[in-house]
Each structure stands twice: as structure tokens, then as C-alpha cells.
N, C-alpha and C positions, 0 to 999 in steps of 0.2 A: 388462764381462764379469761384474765382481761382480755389479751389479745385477740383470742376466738369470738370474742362477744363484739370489740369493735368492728372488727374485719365483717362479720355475719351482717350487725346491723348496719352497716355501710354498703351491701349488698354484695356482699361476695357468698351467695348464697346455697351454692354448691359445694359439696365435699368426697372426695375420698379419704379413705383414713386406714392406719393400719401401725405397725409396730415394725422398729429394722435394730438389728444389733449396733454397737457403739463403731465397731468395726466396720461396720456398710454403711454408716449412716452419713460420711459425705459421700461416696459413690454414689447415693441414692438422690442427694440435694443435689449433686449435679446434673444426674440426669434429668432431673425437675425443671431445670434450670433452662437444659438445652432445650428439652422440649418449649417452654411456656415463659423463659427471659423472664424469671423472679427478679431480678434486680432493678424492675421497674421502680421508682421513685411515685410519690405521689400523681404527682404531675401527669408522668406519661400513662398512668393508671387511670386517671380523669380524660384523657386525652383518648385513650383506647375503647373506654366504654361511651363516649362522646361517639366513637364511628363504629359502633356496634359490633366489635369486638371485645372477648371474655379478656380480663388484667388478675393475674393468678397469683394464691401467695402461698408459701410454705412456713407453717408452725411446729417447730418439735416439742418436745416436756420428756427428760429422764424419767424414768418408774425406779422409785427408790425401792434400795434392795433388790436390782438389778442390775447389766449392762445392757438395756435396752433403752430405745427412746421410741414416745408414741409421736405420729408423725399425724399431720393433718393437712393435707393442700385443697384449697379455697380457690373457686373460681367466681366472676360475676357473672349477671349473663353477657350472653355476644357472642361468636362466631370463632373458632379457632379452626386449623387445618389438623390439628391434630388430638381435637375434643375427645375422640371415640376410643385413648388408649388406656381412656381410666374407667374405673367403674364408678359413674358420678351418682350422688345422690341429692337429694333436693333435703334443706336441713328445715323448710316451712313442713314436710311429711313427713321424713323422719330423723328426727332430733340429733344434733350433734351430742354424743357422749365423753364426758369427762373419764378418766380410767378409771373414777371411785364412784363416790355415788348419786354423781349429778349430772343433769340433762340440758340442755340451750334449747331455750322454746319464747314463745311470745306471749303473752302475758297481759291482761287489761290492768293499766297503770293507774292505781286511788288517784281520787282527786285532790287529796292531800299533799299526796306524793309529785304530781306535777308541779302544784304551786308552789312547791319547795325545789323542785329542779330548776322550774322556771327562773326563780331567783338566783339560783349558783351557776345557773347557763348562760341566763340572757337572752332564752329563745325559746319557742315554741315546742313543747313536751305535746308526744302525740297519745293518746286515749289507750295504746295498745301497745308495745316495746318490749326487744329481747333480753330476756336476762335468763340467771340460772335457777335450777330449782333442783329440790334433792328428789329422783326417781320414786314416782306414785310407789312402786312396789317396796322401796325402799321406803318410804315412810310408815308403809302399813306393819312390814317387817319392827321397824325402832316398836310402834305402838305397842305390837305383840310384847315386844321385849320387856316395854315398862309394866305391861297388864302380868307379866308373870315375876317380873323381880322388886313389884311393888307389895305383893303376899308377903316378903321375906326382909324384916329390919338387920342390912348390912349397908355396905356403900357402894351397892351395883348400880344403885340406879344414881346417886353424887355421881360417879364414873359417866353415865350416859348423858348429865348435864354437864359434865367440864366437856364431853365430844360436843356435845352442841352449842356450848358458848365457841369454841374454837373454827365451827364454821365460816366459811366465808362470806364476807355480808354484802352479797350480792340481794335484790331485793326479794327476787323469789324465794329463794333462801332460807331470807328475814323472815316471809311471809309462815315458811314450811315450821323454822325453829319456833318462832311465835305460839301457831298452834301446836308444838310438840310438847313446849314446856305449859301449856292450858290442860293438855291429855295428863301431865304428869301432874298435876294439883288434883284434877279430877281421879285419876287414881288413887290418890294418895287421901283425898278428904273423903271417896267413899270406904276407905280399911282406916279410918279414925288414925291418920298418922300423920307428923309434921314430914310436908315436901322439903326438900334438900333446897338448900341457896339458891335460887336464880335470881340473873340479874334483871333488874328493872326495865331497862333498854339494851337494844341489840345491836351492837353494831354493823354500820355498814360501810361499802366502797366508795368512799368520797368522789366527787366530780373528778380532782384535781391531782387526786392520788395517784402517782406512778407506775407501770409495770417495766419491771428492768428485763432486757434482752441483752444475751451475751452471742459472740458470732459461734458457729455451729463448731466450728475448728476448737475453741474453748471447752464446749461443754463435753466435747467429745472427750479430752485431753482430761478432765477433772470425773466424769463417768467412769471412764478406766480406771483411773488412781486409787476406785473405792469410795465409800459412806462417805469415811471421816473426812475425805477432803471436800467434798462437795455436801452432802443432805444436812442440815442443821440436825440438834438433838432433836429427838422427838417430845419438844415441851407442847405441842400442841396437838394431842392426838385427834382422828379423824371422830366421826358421830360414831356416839356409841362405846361399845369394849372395844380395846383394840384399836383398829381405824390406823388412819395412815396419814404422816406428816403433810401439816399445809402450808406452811412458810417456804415452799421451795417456788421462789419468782418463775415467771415463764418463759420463754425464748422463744425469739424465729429466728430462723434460715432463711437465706444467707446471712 
């Protein structure tokens, strides 16, 4: 998710996207490759959108409990000979998708929130910036969820607060858990009942914090082999019942 978000707000702001088995998924990076020279370096990436030419990247992510990987190629704007062989989409109209239940969109950044980047950056935070957020529909859906399993003293709805502390604390995110755990007080103090533990602060993606990339050749090799060598336990399940593991880092190709 890191990767997607640097890439986009650096302006690689085109996408195609889609899903290849663990089996085709370097046949497919290379032909990525031959087309659009992935293995561009910074440099020649700044240097190509310098002369008005598009500088392309490719992002994969395994889908656990599968052997599949979701694939994502990123372009800037600029000029290529060979633009017209993808079905590109503009990600400012319509939103790059994570494969659960979050969206890359833009966002008016608090002023709070600037003055506190500002400081761990050293640089100008601009009023507007992309981050993630969990799918309108998907929020309205959690809502439903707690307005019906908040009638009912069990630990379904403890369960939908351990999914949303386990979110990733992107700031949209923050913003969406925020108001989700407001909805569940609010449910819960109009049926006269004590709400379940939430935490006081939410965490978030530090400035500074890492995302680790393995080469595709890797991930391909540990995708195969099954869960146990590659997915961590599921100690952090997705929002909600259920959900699906988030500690698995992300990767790009090559």
C-alpha cells in the first residue's frame, strides 16, 4: 500500500491493474518490462518525465490463500510509442483499489496534521494529499454491522473493534476508524450498554517507516511453497468478522 501511494503521489498517476497466477507472473513482468524498461532507476525516471515522456513502474502483492498475485503498472504523464497497449486509467477519477477494503484517493489534509508533518518532513505539506481510505460502501456496510450486533450482548462487536485497531494507519484510514469507533459508543450508549475497549489513539504510518520489497523471482518461489512459508499468522485480522491478514509487506517488480 506504501508503494502505491508513493508512486501515485509522485505522479505516476495512471494505472492498469489486474491479477496473473504465481506461474505467469514473471512472463508477465517481462513483458512489462520490454515494453515500458521497468528497470528505470530514479534518475532516468526524473530525466524521462523532464522530456515529456511517461517513466513506468510495476507493483505486485500475493492474495493470501491463493497462488495469485494482484499486479498494478503505474505510469506518469508523457508520451510512450507504445501507451495504447493497456487499458490505462486516470487514478485522480477513478481510485486505485486495494484487493480488500480500501481505495487511494485525495484527501484535504487537517491543519493539524500538516504542522505535524511539516515537522518530521522539513517541508511544505500541501492542503490536499493522497492517502487511503476504507470504501464509502464499505464503511456504511461495518455501520450496518454494529447497528445490528450492538442489540445483542456477545463479543461480535470486541471482534469488529480488534478489525479496526488492526487497520493500517494510513491517515484516511485513521480518519474512517476514528469515526467508526464514535458510531460504536453511539450505538452502544443508546441500548444503555458498556462499549467494548477501544483505544484512545490510532495508530499511524510514520514518515520514516519502511516498506520492504522482495524481487519478484522470491515472492514467486515462497507463493508456490504455500501459507506457511510465506503469509504470517492471522494475528491481525482485517475490519470486522473475518477480514484478511495485514502484515504481509508489499513488493515491486522487478
Amino acid at each position: 500500500m506504501r508503494a502505491l501511494l508513493d508512486a501515485v503521489s509522485r505522479g505516476s498517476v495512471f494505472y492498469a491493474s489486474g491479477t496473473v497466477s504465481a506461474t505467469k507472473a514473471l512472463a508477465l513482468a517481462a513483458k512489462f518490462d520490454e515494453r515500458y524498461d521497468l528497470a528505470m532507476n530514479v534518475v532516468r525516471r526524473d530525466h524521462a518525465r523532464r522530456a515529456g515522456r511517461s517513466a513506468f513502474r510495476l507493483i505486485m502483492f500475493p492474495l493470501p490463500g491463493t497462488t495469485d498475485l494482484a499486479w498494478w503498472l503505474l505510469r506518469s504523464e508523457g508520451d510512450h510509442p507504445l501507451m495504447s497497449l493497456e487499458g490505462w486509467k486516470d487514478s485522480r477519477r477513478e481510485s486505485i483499489r486495494w484487493p480488500w477494503r480500501y481505495e487511494l484517493v485525495r484527501l484535504p489534509v487537517p491543519v493539524a496534521h500538516r504542522r505535524k508533518m511539516q515537522g518530521v518532513k522539513q517541508q511544505q505539506i500541501k492542503s490536499v494529499g493522497w492517502t487511503w481510505r476504507i470504501r464509502i460502501e464499505e464503511v456504511r456496510s461495518i455501520e450496518q454491522t454494529v447497528r445490528h450486533v450492538a442489540q445483542h450482548r456477545d463479543e461480535r462487536l470486541a471482534h469488529i473493534v480488534t478489525g479496526l485497531r488492526a487497520a493500517p494507519g494510513f491517515r484516511g484510514v485513521r480518519q474512517d476508524v476514528a469515526a467508526l469507533y464514535r458510531h460504536i459508543r453511539e450505538q452502544c450508549r443508546r441500548r444503555n450498554r458498556e462499549p467494548p475497549p477501544m483505544p484512545t489513539t490510532i495508530r499511524w504510518v510514520g514518515a520514516f517507516q519502511q516498506r520492504q520489497t522482495w524481487p519478484l523471482s522470491t515472492v514467486v518461489r515462497r507463493v508456490q511453497r504455500g501459507r506457511d512459508s510465506w503469509f504470517p499468522a492471522d494475528r491481525h485480522p482485517g475490519i470486522g468478522t473475518g477480514g484478511t491478514p495485514r502484515d504481509i509487506a508489499s513488493m515491486e517488480s522487478p
